[in-house]
C-alpha positions as CSV (number, residue, x, y, z in Angstrom):
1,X,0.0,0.0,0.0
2,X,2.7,2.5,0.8
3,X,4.5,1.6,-2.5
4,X,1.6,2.5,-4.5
5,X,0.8,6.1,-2.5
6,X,4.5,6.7,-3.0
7,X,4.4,6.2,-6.7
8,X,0.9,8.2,-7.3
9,X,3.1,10.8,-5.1
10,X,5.5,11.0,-7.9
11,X,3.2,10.7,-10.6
12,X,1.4,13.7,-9.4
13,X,4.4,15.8,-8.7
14,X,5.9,14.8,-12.2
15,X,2.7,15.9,-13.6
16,X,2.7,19.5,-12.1
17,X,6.3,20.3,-12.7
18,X,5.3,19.7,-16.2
19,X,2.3,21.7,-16.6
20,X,4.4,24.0,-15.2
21,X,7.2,24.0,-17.4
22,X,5.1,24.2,-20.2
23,X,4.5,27.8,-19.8
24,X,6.3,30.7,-20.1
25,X,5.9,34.7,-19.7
26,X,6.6,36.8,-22.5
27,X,7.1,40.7,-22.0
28,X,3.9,42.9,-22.3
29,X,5.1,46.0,-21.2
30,X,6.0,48.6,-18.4
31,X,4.1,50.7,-16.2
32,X,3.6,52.2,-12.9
33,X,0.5,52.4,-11.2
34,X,-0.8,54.6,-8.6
35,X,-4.4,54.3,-8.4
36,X,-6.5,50.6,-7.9
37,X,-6.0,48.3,-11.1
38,X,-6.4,44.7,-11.9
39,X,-4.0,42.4,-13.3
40,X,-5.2,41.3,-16.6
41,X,-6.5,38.0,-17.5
42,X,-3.6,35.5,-18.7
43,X,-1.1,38.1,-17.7
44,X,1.3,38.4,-14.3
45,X,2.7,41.3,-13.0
46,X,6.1,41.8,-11.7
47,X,6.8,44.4,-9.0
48,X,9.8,46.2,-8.8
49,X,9.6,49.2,-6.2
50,X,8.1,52.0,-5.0
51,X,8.0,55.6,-5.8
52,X,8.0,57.3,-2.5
53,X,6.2,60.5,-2.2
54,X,7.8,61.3,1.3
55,X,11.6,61.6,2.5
56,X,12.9,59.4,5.5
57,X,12.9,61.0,8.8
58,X,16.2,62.0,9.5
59,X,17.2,61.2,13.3
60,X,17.0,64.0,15.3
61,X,18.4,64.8,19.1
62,X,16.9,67.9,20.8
63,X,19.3,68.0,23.1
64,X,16.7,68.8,25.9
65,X,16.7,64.9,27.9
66,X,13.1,64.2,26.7
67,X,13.9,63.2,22.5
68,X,12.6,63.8,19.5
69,X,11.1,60.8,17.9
70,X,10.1,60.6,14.2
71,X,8.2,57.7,12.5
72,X,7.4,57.5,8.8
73,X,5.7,54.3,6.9
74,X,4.6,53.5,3.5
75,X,2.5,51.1,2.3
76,X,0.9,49.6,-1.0
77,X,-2.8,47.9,-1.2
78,X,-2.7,44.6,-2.8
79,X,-5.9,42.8,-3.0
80,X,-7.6,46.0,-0.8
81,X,-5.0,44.4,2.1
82,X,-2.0,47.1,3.5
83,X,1.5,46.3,2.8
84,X,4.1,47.7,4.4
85,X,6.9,48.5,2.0
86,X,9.6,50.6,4.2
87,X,9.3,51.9,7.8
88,X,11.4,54.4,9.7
89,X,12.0,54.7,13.1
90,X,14.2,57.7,14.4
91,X,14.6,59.5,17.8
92,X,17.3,61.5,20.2
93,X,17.6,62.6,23.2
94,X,20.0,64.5,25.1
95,X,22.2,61.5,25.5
96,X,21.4,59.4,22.6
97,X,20.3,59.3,18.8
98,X,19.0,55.8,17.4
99,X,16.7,54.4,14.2
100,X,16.4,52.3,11.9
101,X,15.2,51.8,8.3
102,X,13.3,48.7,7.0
103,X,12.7,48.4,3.3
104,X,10.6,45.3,1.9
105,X,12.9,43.0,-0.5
106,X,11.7,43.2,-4.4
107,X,10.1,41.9,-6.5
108,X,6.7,40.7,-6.1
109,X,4.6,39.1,-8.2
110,X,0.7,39.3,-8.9
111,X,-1.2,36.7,-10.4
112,X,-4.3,37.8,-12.8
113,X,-6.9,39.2,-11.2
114,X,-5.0,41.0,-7.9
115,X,-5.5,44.3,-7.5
116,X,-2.8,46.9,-6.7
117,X,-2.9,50.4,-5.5
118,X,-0.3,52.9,-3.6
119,X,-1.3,53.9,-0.4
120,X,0.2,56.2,2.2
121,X,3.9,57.4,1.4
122,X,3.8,55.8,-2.2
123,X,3.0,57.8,-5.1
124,X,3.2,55.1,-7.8
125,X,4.5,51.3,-7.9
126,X,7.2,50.2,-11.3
127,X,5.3,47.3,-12.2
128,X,6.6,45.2,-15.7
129,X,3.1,43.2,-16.9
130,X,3.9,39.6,-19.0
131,X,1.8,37.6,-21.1
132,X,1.3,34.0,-19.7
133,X,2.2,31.9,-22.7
134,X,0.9,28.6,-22.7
C-alpha cells in the first residue's frame, strides 16, 4: 500500500512540474501604477519598487533629555489588504540618537486578477506586466 501512495506521489508531482514548465511569460510592457488596477486576464505582474512621495525621517536629538522621535511608513494595497513596503524609526535625546530603516525585499509578483494600488507614502509602484504563454 505505501508503495503505491508513493508512486501516485511522484506521478502527481511529475505531472505538475510539467504543466508548469510548459508555460512561459513573454514581456507585455511597463508601467507604474498609482491608483486601484487589476492584473489582466492570462497576464502576471512583476513588482519592482516604490516611488515614495515622502523623505525618511532624519534622526534628530533635541538635546533637551526628553527626544525627538520621528516615525514614517509606506504602504501599497494589494488585493484591498495594507503592505508595508519601508518603515522608519528615528529618535534623540540629550544623550542618545538611534533608528532604523526597514525596506521590503523586491520583487513581487501578482497573479491575474489581484489588485494593486499605492497607499500612504507611495506615489506610484514600477510594475513590468507579461503575457502568460501557454
Amino acid at each position: 500500500m505505501k508503495s503505491s501512495l508513493f508512486w501516485v506521489f511522484i506521478a502527481v508531482v511529475l505531472f505538475s512540474q510539467g504543466r508548469i514548465a510548459a508555460q512561459s511569460l513573454a514581456f507585455s510592457q511597463v508601467k507604474t501604477v498609482s491608483q486601484v488596477e487589476t492584473v489582466p486576464a492570462n497576464k502576471v505582474w512583476k513588482l519592482n519598487g516604490c516611488f515614495y512621495n515622502a523623505l525618511l525621517s532624519g534622526i534628530v536629538s533635541s538635546g533637551s533629555g526628553s527626544g525627538t522621535y520621528s516615525n514614517s511608513d509606506a504602504y501599497i494595497l494589494v488585493n484591498n489588504q495594507s503592505v508595508a513596503v519601508r518603515s522608519s524609526r528615528s529618535g534623540g535625546g540629550y544623550y542618545h540618537a538611534a533608528g532604523f530603516v526597514w525596506e521590503m525585499a523586491w520583487p513581487m509578483w501578482l497573479q491575474a486578477g489581484s489588485t494593486l494600488a499605492a497607499s500612504t507614502g507611495v506615489l506610484s509602484v514600477s510594475v513590468i506586466e507579461f503575457t502568460i504563454v501557454p
